[in-house]
N, C-alpha and C positions, 0 to 999 in steps of 0.2 A: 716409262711412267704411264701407266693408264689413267684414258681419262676419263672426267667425268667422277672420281672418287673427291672423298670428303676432305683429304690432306692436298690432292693436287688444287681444290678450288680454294683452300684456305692461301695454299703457297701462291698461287700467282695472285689473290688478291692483295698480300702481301708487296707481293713482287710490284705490284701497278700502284701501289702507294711509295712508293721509290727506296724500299727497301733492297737491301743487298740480295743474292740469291742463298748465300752459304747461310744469313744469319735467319731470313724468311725458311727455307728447308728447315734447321734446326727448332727455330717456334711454331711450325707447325705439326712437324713432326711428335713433337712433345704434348702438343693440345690435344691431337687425333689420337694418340698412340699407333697410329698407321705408319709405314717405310712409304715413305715416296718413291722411290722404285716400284712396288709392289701394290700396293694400296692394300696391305694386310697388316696382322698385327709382327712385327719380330717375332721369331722363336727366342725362346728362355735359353738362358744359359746352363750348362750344365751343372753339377756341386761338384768341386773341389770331392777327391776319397780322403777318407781321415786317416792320419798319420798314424803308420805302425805305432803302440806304444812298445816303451823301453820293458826290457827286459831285465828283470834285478838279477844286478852281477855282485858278486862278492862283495864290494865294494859299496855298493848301494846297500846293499844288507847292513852290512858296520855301519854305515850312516842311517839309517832309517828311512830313506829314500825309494819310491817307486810303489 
């Protein structure tokens, strides 16, 4: 945890008002958008690829489908 960043002074002042450690990391973390680890912001997650679409089989044809 580096210090001297903006999440680690929120967290232990958290922490010195007798808050938990797990629940003080989680609300600070959220305030800052910073990782307490890091003192950065997280990387994004990546997108889900979109689902092959179906392919009309016979079947879908007679139904109207696809």
């Amino acid at each position: 945890m580096p210090k001297g960043t903006k999440v680690e002074r929120m967290y232990e002042a958290m922490k010195a008002e007798g808050m938990d450690k797990g629940k003080a990391a989680r609300i600070a973390q959220a305030k800052t958008g910073l990782a307490l680890a890091t003192g950065k912001p997280p990387k994004q997650k990546m997108k889900k690829a979109e689902p092959i679409k179906s392919f009309m089989t016979r079947r879908n044809k007679k139904e109207g489908k696809g």
